[in-house]
N, C-alpha and C positions, 0 to 999 in steps of 0.2 A: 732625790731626783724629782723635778715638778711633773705634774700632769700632761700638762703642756708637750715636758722633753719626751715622755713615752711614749704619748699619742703620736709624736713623728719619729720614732723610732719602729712602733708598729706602721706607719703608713710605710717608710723606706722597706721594712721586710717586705709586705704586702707588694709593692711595687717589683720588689728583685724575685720574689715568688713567681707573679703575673708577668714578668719579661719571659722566664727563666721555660713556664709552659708554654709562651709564645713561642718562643725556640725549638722548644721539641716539637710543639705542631707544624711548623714550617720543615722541621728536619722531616719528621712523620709522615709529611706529605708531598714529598719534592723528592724528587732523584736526577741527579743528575742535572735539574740545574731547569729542569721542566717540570710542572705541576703532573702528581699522580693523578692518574686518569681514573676517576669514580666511574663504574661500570655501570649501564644501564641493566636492568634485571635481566632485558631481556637477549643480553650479551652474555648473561651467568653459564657455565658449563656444568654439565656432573659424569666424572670420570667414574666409573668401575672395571678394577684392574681383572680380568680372566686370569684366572691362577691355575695355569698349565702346571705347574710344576707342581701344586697338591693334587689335580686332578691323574695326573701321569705317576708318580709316586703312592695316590691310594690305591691305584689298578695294579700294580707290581705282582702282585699275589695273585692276580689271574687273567695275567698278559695272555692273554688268547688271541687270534686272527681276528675275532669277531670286536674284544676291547680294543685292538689295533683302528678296525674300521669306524669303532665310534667316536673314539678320538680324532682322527682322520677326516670327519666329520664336523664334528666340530668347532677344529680348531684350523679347517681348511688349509691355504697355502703353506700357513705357520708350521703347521707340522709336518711338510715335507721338508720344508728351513730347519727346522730341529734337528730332522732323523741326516737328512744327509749333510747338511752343511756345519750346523752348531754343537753337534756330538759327532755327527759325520759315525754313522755306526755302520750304515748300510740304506738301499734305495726304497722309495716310500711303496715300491709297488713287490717288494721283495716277500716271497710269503712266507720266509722267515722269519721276517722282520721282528716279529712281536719275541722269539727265540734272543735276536741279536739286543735289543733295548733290556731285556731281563735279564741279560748277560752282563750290558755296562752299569744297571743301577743293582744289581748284585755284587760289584766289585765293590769291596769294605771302603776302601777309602771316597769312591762318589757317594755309597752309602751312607756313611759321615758324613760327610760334604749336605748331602739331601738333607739330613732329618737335624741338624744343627741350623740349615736356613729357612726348615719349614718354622722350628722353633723359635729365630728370631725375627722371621717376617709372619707368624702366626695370624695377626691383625694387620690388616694395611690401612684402617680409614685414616690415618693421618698424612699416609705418600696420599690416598684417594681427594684428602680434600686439599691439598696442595696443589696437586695432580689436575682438579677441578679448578683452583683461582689460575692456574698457571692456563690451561688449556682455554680459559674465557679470555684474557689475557689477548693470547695468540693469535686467537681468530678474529676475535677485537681488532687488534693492529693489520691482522692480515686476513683479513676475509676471505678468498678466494685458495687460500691453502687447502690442501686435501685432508679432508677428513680422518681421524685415524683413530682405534681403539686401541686400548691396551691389555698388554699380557706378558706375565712376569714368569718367568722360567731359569732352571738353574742346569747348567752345562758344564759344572768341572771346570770354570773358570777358562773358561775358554773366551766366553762377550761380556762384556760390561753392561752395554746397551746395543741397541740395534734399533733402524725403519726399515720396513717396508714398504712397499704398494698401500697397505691398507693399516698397518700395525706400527707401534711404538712398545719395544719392546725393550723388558728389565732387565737384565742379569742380576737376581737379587743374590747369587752366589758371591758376588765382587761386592758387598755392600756389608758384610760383616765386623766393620771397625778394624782398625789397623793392628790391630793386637793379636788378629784371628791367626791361629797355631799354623796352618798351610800355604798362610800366604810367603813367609821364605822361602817354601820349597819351588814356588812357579818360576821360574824361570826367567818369563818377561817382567815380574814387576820389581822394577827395581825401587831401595829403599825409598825414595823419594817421592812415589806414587801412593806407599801405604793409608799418607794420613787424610786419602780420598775418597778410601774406599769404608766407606762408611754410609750411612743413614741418612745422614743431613745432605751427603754431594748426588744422592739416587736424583730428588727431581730435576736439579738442574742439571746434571751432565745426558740425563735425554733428553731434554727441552734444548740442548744445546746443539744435539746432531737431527733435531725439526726445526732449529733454525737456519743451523747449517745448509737444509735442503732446499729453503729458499732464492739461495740465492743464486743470482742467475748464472750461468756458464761463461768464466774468462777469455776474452777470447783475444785481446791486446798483449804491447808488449809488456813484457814478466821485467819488476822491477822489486827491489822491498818495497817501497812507497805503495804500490798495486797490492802489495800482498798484505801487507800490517793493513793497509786500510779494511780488506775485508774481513780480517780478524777485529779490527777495531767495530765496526759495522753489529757483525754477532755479539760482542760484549755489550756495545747499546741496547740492542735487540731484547739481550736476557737479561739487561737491569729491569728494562721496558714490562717484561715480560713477568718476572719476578721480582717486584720492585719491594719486599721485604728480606730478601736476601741478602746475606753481609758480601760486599764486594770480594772478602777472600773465598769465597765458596765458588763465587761466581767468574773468579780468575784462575782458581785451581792452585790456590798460592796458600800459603801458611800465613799466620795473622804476620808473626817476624816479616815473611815478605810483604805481603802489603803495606804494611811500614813502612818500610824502605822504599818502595817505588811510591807512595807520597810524599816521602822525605826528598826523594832527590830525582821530583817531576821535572824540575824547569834544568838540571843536568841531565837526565836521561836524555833530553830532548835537544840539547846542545852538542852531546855525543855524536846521537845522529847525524848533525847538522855540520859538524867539525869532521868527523869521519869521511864527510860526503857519501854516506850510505843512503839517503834514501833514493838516490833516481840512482842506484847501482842496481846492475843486473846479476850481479855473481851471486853463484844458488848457494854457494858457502854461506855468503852475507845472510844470506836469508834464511837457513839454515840456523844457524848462531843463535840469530837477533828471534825467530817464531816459531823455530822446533823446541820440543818439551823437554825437562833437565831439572836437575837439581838448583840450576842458576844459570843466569847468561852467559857464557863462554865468552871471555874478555872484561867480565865487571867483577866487582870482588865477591869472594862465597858466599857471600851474605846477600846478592842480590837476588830479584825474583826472575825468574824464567820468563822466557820469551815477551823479552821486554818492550821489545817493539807495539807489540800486543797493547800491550796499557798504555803506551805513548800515542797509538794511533785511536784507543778509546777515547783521550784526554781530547784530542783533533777533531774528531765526531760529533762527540759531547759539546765542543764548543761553537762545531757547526749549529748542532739542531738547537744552541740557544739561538743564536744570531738568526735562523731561520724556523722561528717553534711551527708555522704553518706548514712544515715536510712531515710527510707520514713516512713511517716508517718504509710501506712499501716502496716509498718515492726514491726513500734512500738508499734501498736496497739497488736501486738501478743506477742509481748515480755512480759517475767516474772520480777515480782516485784525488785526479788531478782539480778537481772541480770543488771538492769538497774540501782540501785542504787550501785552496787559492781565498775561497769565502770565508772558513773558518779565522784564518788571523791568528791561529794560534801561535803565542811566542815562547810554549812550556811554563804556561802559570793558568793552573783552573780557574 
C-alpha cells in the first residue's frame, strides 16, 4: 500500500474521530433542543441534607422529654410533621410523646427498616452534590421560588418525598432499590413502581414535587389538552433542571418504555388526535392517558404510562425551540392553548 494511500486513510479516521466528538459535545450540551445553560458561579448552590433520621435513631436509648424537646428544636415544624402526620404516633405537645416515638422505633420491623437505611444511606454527599447542581439549577430558572433546606427521614414507608413551607423532604426509606425484602409486603406499591424506588430516582422525584409547586393554581376549563400540558410543562422543567439525567428517570418509565414512546412519537400523537382526546373533558380520558400504571390503558403492554405526559413534553420542547427567548417562568404561566397553537407540533421531534 503507498504512503500516499495510508496518509488518507489516517486523515479519513482522524476526520470520523473528530465529527464523532463533535456529536457528543453537541449531545453533552443541548437538551432538548436548547443549549445547556452554563451557570454563573454565582448562581452555584450548596445543599446539606439534615439527617433527622440518624439524628432521631442515635437518641432511641434515651428518648427522654428533654431529647424530645431538643429535637423539637431543632428540627422545628418538621418535627411536628413527623410525629403527627409522617409516623402519625401521637401530638407534638404530648408529654408522652417521647414514650409513644420509643414505642414505634422499638417495633423490630421499623427497627429493620431504620438501621438497613441508616446503612445504605450512611454517606449522602453524592444526593448532596446532585442536590446542590439541581438546587442552582432551580433558582437559576426560577429566582423568586421559596427557599428550602433539606432533611432526610425514614417513616416505615409511609412518604417517598415531601415540601413544606420551608423543607424538601426525603424518604430515604423508599429508596432502597427494588429488590429491598419489605417492599412486597406494602401494600400500595404496586409491582410496577419497584424499579423507582431506588438511589438514582431520590433527586429527581423531589425536584419534581418543587417543581410541581410552582406552578400556578388551574383555574379554567378542565380538558386532557390543560392537563397533559402541565404535565408536559414539569417534564421540561426537570430536563431544565437536571439536564444530565436519562430521560427514563426523569419520566418514571423503564429504559423498555422510553423506547417505545420514542419509537412511536409521531403515533402516540396521532392517537390523540384521531381519538379526538385532547379538547375532551371526560376525567376518564384523563385518567387513562396521565394517571400512573404499569402502561396506558388502551395502548399495548408494552407501552409507557401516562402517555399523554411525554406527547405533551414533545409539544413544549418544540414550543421553547420555536420561542428559545421564554423563560421558564414565562412558561409556567402560559395557557395550554397558546402553547400548543405556536408550537406546530405535527408528533416528529
Amino acid at each position: 500500500m503507498s504512503t500516499t494511500s495510508q496518509n488518507s486513510k489516517r486523515i479519513l479516521v482522524l476526520v470520523i474521530v473528530l465529527l464523532a466528538i463533535a456529536a457528543v459535545f453537541i449531545y453533552q450540551n443541548y437538551f432538548s433542543g436548547r443549549k445547556t445553560v452554563v451557570l454563573p458561579e454565582s448562581a452555584k448552590k450548596t445543599v446539606v441534607v439534615e439527617r433527622f433520621d440518624k439524628d432521631l435513631y442515635d437518641s432511641r436509648s434515651e428518648l427522654s422529654p428533654a431529647a424530645i424537646s431538643a429535637l423539637r428544636s431543632k428540627y422545628g415544624s418538621f418535627f411536628k410533621l413527623y410525629v403527627e402526620d409522617l409516623i402519625a404516633v401521637s401530638g407534638v405537645r404530648d408529654p408522652e410523646l417521647h414514650l409513644e416515638i420509643q414505642h414505634f422505633l422499638n417495633d423490630p420491623y421499623i427497627d429493620t427498616v431504620y438501621q438497613e437505611t441508616l446503612a445504605a444511606f450512611a454517606d449522602l454527599s453524592d444526593i448532596e452534590k446532585e442536590l446542590s447542581k439541581a438546587f442552582s439549577y432551580y433558582y437559576y430558572f426560577f429566582p423568586e421560588a421559596q427557599p428550602y433546606k433539606v432533611i432526610s427521614f425514614v417513616s416505615g414507608f409511609q412518604y417517598k418525598n415531601a415540601l413544606t413551607d420551608s423543607a424538601l423532604l426525603l424518604g430515604l426509606d423508599l429508596h432502597l432499590g427494588r429488590q429491598y425484602k419489605y417492599y412486597p409486603q406494602v401494600a400500595y406499591l404496586s409491582n410496577y413502581m419497584l424499579p423507582r424506588l431506588d438511589r438514582q430516582h431520590l433527586v429527581p422525584d423531589a425536584l419534581k414535587v418543587m417543581v410541581e409547586d410552582l406552578l400556578p393554581p388551574y383555574l379554567g376549563e378542565t380538558s386532557v389538552l390543560n392537563a397533559m400540558i402541565i404535565a408536559g410543562k414539569i417534564q421540561y422543567a426537570l430536563k431544565a433542571i437536571l439536564p444530565q439525567t436519562p430521560d427514563s428517570i426523569l419520566f418514571s418509565y423503564t429504559a423498555a418504555q422510553m423506547d417505545w414512546a420514542n419509537q412511536n412519537e409521531l403515533a402516540i400523537w396521532e392517537y390523540l388526535l384521531n381519538e379526538n382526546l385532547l379538547y375532551s373533558g371526560d376525567v376518564n380520558a384523563m385518567a387513562r392517558l396521565l394517571n400512573d400504571g404499569p402502561f396506558t390503558t388502551g395502548l399495548p403492554q408494552e407501552s409507557a404510562p401516562r402517555i399523554a405526559a411525554f406527547a405533551a413534553y414533545k409539544v413544549v420542547n418544540r414550543f421553547m425551540e420555536r420561542y428559545p427567548n421564554v423563560s421558564l417562568a414565562e412558561l409556567f404561566e402560559m395557557n395550554a392553548q397558546e402553547i400548543v397553537k405556536k408550537a406546530k407540533y405535527k408528533g416528529k421531534s
